[in-house]
C-alpha positions as CSV (number, residue, x, y, z in Angstrom):
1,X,91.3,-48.7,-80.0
2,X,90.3,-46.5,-83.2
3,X,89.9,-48.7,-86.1
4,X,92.4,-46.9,-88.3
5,X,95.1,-47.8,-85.5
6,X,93.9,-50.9,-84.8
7,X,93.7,-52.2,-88.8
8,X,96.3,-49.7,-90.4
9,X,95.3,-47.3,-92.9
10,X,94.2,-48.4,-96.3
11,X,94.8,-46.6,-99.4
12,X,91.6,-45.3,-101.2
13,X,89.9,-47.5,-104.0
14,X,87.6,-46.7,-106.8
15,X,84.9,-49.3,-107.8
16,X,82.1,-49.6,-110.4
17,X,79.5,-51.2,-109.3
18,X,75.5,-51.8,-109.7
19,X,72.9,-51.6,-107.5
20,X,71.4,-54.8,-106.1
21,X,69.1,-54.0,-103.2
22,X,67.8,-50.5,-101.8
23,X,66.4,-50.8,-98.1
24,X,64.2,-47.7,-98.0
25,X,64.8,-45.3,-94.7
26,X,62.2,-45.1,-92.5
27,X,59.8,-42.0,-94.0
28,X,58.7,-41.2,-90.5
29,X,62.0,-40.7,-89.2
30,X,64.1,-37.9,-90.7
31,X,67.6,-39.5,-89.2
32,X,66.8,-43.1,-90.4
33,X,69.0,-44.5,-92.4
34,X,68.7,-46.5,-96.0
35,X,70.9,-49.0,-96.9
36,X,72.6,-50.1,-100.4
37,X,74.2,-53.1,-101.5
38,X,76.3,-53.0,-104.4
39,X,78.0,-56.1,-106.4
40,X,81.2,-54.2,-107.5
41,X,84.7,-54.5,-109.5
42,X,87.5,-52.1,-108.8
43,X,87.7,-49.4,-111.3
44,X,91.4,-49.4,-112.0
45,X,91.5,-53.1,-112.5
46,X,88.3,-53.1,-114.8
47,X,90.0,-50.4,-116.9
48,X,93.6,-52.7,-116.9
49,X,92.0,-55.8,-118.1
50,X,88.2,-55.3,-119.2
51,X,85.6,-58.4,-118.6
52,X,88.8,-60.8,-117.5
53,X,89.1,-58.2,-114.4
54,X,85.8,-60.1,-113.4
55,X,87.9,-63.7,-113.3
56,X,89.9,-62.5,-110.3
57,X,88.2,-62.7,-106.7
58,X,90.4,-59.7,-105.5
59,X,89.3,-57.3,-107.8
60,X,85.3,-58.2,-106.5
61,X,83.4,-57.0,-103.7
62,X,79.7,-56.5,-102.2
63,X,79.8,-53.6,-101.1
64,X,77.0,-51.7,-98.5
65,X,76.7,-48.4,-98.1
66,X,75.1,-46.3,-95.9
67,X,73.2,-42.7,-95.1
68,X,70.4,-40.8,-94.7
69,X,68.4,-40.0,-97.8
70,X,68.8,-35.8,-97.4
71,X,72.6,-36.5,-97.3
72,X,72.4,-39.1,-100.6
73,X,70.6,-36.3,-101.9
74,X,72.7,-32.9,-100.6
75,X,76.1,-34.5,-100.2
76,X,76.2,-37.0,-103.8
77,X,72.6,-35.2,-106.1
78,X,72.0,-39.4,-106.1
79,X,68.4,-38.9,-105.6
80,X,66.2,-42.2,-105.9
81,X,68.6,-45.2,-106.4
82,X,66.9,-48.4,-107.9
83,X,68.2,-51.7,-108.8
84,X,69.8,-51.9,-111.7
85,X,71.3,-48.3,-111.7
86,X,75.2,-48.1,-112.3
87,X,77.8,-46.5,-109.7
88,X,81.2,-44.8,-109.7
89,X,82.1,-44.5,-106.3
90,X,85.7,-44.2,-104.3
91,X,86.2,-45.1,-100.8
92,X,88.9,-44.0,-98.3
93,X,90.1,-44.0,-94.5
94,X,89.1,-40.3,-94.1
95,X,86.6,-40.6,-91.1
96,X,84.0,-39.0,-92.3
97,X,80.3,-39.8,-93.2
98,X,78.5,-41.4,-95.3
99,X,80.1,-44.8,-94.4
100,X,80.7,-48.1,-96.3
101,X,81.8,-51.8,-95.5
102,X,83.5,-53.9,-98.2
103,X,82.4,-57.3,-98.4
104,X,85.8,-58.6,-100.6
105,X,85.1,-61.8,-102.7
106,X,88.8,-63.2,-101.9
107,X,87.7,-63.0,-98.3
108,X,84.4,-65.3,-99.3
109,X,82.3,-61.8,-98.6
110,X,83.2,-61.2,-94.9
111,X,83.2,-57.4,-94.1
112,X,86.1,-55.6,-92.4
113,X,85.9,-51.9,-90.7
114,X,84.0,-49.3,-92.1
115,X,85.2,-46.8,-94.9
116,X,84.2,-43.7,-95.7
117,X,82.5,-42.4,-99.0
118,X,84.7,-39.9,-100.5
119,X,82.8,-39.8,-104.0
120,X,80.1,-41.2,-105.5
121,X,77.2,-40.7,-108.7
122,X,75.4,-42.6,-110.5
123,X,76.3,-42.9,-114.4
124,X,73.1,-45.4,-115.4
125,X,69.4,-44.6,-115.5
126,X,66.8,-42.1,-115.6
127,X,68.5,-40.1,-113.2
128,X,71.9,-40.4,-114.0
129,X,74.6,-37.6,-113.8
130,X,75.9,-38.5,-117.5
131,X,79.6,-37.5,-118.5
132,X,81.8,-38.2,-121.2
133,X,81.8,-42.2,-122.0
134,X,79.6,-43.0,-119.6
135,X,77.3,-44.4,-122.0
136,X,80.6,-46.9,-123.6
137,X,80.9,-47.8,-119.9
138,X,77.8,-49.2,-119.1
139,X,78.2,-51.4,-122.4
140,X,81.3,-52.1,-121.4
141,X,80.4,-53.4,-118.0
142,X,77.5,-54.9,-118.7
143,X,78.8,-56.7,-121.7
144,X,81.6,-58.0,-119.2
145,X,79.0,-59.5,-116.8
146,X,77.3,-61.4,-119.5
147,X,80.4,-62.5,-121.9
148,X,81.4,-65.4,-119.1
149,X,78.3,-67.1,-119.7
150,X,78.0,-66.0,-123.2
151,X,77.8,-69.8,-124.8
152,X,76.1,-71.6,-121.4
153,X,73.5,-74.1,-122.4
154,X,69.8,-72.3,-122.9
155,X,66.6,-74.6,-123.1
156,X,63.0,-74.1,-122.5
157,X,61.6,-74.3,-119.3
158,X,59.8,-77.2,-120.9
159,X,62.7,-78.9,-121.5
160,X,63.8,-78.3,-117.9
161,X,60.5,-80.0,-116.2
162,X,60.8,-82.8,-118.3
163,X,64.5,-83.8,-117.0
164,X,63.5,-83.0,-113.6
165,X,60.3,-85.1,-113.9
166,X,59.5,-85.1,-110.0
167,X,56.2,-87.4,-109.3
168,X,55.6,-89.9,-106.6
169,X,54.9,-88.3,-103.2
170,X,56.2,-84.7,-103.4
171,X,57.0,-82.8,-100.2
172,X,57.8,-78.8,-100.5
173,X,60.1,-77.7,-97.5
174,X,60.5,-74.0,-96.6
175,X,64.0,-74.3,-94.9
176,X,64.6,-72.0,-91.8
177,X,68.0,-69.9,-93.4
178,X,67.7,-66.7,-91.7
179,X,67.3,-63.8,-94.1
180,X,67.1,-65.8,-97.2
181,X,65.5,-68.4,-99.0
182,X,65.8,-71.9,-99.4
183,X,63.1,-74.1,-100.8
184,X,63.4,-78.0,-100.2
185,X,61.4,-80.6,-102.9
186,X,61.2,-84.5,-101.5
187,X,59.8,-87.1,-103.5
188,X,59.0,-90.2,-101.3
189,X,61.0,-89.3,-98.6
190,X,64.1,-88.6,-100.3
191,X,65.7,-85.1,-101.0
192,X,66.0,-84.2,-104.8
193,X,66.1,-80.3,-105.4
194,X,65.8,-77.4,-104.2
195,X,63.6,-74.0,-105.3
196,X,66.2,-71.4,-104.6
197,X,69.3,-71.9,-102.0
198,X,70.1,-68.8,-100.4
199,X,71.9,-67.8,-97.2
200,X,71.6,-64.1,-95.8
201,X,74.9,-62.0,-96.7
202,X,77.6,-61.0,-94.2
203,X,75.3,-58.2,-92.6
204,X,72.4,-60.5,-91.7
205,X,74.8,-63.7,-90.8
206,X,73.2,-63.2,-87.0
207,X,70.0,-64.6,-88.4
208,X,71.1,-67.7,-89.4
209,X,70.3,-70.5,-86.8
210,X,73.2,-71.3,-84.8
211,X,72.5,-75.4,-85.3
212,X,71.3,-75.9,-88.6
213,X,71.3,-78.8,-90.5
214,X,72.4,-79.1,-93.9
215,X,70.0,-81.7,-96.2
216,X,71.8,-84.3,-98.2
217,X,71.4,-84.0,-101.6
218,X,73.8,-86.5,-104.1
219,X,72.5,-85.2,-107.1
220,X,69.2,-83.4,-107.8
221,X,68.8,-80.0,-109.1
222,X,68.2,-76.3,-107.9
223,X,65.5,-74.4,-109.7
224,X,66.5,-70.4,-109.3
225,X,63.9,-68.2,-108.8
226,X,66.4,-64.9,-109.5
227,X,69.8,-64.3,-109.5
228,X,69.9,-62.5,-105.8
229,X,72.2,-63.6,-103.3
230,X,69.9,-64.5,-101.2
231,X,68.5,-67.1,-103.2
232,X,71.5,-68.7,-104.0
233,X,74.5,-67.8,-101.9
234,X,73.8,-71.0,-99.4
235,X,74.5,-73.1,-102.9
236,X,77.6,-70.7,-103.5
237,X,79.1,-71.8,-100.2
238,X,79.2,-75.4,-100.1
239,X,80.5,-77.6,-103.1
240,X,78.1,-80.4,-102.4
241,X,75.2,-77.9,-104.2
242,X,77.5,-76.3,-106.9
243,X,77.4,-79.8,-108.2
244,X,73.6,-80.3,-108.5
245,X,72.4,-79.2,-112.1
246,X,71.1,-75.4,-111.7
247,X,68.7,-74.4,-113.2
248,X,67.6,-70.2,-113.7
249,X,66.4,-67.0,-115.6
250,X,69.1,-65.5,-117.6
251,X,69.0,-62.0,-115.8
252,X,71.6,-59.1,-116.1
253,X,73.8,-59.2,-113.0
254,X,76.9,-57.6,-111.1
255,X,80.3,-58.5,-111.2
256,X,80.2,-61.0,-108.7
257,X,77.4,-62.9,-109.6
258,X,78.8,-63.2,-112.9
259,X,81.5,-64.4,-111.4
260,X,79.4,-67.9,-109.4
261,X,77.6,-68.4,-112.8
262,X,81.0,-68.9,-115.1
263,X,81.9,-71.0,-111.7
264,X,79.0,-73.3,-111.9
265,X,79.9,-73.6,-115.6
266,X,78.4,-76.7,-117.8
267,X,75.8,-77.2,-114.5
268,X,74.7,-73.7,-114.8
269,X,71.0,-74.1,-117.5
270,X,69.3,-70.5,-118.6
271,X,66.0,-71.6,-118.9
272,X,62.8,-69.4,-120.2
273,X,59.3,-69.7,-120.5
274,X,56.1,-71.4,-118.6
275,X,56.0,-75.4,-118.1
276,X,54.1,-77.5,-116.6
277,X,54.3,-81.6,-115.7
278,X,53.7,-84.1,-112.6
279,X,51.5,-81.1,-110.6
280,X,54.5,-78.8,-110.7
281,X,53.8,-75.5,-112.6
282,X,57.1,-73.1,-113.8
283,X,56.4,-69.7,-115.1
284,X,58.3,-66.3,-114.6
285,X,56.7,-63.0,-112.9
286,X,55.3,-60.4,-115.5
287,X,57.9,-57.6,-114.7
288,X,58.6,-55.5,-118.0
289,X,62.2,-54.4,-117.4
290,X,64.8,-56.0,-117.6
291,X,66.5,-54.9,-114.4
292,X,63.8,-56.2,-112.1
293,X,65.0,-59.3,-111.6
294,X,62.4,-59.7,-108.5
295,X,59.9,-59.1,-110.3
296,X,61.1,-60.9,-113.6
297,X,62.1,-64.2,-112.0
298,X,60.3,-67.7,-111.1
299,X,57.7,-68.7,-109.1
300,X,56.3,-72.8,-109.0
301,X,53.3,-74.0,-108.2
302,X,52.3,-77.2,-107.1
303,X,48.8,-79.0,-107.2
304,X,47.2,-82.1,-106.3
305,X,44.3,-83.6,-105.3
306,X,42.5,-80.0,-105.2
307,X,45.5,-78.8,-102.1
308,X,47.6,-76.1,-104.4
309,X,50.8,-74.2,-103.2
310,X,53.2,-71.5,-104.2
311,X,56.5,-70.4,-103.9
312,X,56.8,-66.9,-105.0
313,X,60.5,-66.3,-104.8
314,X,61.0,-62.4,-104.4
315,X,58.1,-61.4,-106.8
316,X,55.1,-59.3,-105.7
317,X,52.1,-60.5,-106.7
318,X,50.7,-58.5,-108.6
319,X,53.6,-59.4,-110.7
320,X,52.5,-63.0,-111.0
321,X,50.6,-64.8,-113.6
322,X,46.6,-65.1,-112.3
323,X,46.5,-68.9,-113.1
324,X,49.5,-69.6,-110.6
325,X,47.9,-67.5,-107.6
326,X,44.1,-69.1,-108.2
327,X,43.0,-70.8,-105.5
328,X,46.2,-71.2,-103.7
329,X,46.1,-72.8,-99.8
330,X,49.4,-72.6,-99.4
331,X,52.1,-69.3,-100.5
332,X,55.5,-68.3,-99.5
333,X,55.1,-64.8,-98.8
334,X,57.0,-62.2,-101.7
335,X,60.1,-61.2,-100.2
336,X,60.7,-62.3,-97.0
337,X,57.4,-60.3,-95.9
338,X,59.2,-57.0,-97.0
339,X,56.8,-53.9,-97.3
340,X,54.4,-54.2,-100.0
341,X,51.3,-52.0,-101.5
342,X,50.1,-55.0,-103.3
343,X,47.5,-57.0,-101.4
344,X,47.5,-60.8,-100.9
345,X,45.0,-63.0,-103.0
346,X,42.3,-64.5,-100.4
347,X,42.7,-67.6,-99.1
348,X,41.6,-71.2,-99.7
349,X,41.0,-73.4,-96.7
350,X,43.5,-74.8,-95.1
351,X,45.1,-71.2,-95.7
352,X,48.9,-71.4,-94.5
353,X,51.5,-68.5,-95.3
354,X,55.1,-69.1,-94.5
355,X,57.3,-66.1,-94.5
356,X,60.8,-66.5,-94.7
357,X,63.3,-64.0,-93.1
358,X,65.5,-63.9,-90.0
359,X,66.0,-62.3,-86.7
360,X,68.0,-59.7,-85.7
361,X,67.3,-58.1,-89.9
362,X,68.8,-55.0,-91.4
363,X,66.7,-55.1,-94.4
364,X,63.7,-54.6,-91.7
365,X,61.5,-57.3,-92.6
366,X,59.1,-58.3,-91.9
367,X,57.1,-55.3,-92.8
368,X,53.8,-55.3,-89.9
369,X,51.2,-54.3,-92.5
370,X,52.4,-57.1,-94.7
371,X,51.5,-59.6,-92.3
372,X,48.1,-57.8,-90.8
373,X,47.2,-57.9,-94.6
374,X,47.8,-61.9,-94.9
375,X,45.9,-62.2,-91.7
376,X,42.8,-60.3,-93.1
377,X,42.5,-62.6,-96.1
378,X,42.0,-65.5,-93.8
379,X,46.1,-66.8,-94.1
380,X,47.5,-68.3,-90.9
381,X,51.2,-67.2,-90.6
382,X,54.0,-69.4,-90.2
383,X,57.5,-67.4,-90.0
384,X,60.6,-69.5,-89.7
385,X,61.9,-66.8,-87.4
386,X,60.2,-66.4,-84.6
387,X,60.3,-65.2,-80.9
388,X,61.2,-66.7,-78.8
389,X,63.7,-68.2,-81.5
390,X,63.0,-71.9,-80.0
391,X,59.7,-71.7,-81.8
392,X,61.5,-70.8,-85.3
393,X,62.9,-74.0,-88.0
394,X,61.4,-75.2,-91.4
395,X,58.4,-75.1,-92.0
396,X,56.1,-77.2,-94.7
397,X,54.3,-75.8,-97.3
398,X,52.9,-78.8,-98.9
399,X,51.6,-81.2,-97.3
């Protein structure tokens, strides 16, 4: 049955929206596609009612859009899209290519048929089409994203470490949650945090694990590495984590995330800056703009007795202070084992490398050469997705 019978014609819809993730095309393939994801608010209602626009789920969507890069060139003059960069964009029912899937907020971010891309250019960034008021836009948008959380609590990451104060016997648990990620932290057995919660969005839910359990957590806190859905979306899902006291870089974000942070409200603590205390080190990536929020976000470390370990969120590492790489046996492997032309630091014995992404993947990790060049410096993998997938789960990082 054609899907315009089958789910009834839609009118069009205009959104703004800014770029979260760009999956490159494949540059030896002239048909392959790239991907965007966009966190979005619909135009008209934005216009009607300004930052309160972002208080109501059905005027938010993720939305992903796809086509080749000659025909985001030819068709839209987009050229190269980056994170961060602002969109105007209208979607309709006409058939046609390029081709889009909303992921509505009111429908918790569950896509429905493909749309077509009637219109779209970019009105932020170095290679922005400017017009008229484009410039008052992006102020006003991005001054919407940020005015829910305008007056949330801000301490040092200092501060933070100090509250948390994990000692005792600490275990660090790199939780199988398809493509995403999802740090446990035990202390003597018993489950108190988490270092990122994330769950893969609507387009990777396949790589989830079909039987996957769900640690018990009472209270206890989450430590964000970045604001990306896929570091915190498993936390947005179920209540039980939106309680826990949350803990995160104040980053510029979309509509939608801005929406979760107002939601986690008095639990939601910007932190900044390094800390240190109890073997556990905190410190943020050295990226110097703003809208790099991979490269800008946290990383921990933990050491002790001469074993030390790193979680390195979604930050490359040459983005990542020296003194939290040196002499590392154990690393998380920067996002998801995505492509990188930054080399790994060389191992210390026992070398172990977990990579965290999930099987069947449309971002198209893991990237080969990122994992021949862990093997050459002497790290043994361990992927929590594997094949066969009876050989993938959690994996520990520390012990």
């Amino acid at each position: 049955m054609p899907i315009l019978k089958r789910f009834g014609k839609r009118d069009p819809i205009s959104y703004y929206g800014v770029v979260e993730e760009v999956v490159e095309a494949n540059p030896l393939s002239g048909r392959s596609r790239s991907f965007i994801l966009i966190d979005c608010v619909m135009a008209d209602r934005f216009e009607e009612s300004g930052p309160q626009a972002l208080e109501d789920r059905s005027a938010l969507a993720l939305v992903r859009a796809m086509s080749t890069p000659k025909r985001w060139k030819e068709q839209f003059g987009l050229g190269e899209l980056a994170t961060g960069d602002w969109l105007a964009f209208q979607l309709d029912d006409g058939g046609s290519v390029p081709r889009a899937w909303e992921l509505d907020a009111a429908n918790d971010y569950i896509s429905g048929p493909s749309r077509s891309i009637r219109s779209m250019r970019r009105f932020s960034g170095p290679l922005a089409s400017i017009q008229p008021g484009d410039q008052a836009l992006v102020v006003r948008l991005m001054t919407a994203t940020s005015v829910v959380v305008k007056n949330q609590r801000r301490i040092s990451a200092a501060a933070a470490m100090t509250r948390l104060g994990a000692s005792g016997r600490i275990e660090i648990i790199v939780l199988d949650v398809g493509q995403a990620s999802a740090t446990l932290i035990k202390q003597d057995g018993k489950p108190i945090g988490f270092f990122d919660v994330g769950a893969p969005i609507w387009f990777n839910k396949g790589s989830l694990p079909k039987l996957m359990s769900m640690p018990i957590l009472p209270d206890g806190f989450v430590i964000l590495s970045h604001w990306d859905f896929d570091h915190f979306d498993l936390g947005r899902r179920h209540a039980a984590y939106r309680s826990l006291e949350w803990y995160a870089p104040d980053q510029p974000v979309g509509p939608n995330t801005a929406r979760f942070q107002a939601e986690l409200g008095s639990r939601l603590t910007f932190i900044d800056g390094p800390a240190r205390l109890g073997g556990f080190s905190l410190a943020r990536g050295t990226a110097s703009l703003t809208s790099d929020r991979n490269g800008s976000g946290y990383q921990l470390r933990y050491e002790r007795d001469g074993q030390a370990v790193l979680l390195t969120g979604d930050a490359n590492y040459d983005q990542i202070e020296p003194y939290m790489l040196a002499g590392i046996s154990g690393v998380s492997v920067p996002h998801h084992a995505g492509r990188s032309d930054t080399p790994p630091p060389t191992s210390s014995a026992p070398a172990r490398a977990i990579a965290s992404y999930g099987l069947p993947n449309h971002y198209r990790h893991p990237h080969e050469q990122t994992l021949i060049d862990h093997s050459s410096q002497g790290w043994n993998l361990a992927p929590t997705a594997t094949t066969p997938a009876r050989h993938r789960g959690n994996r520990s990082l520390y012990p």
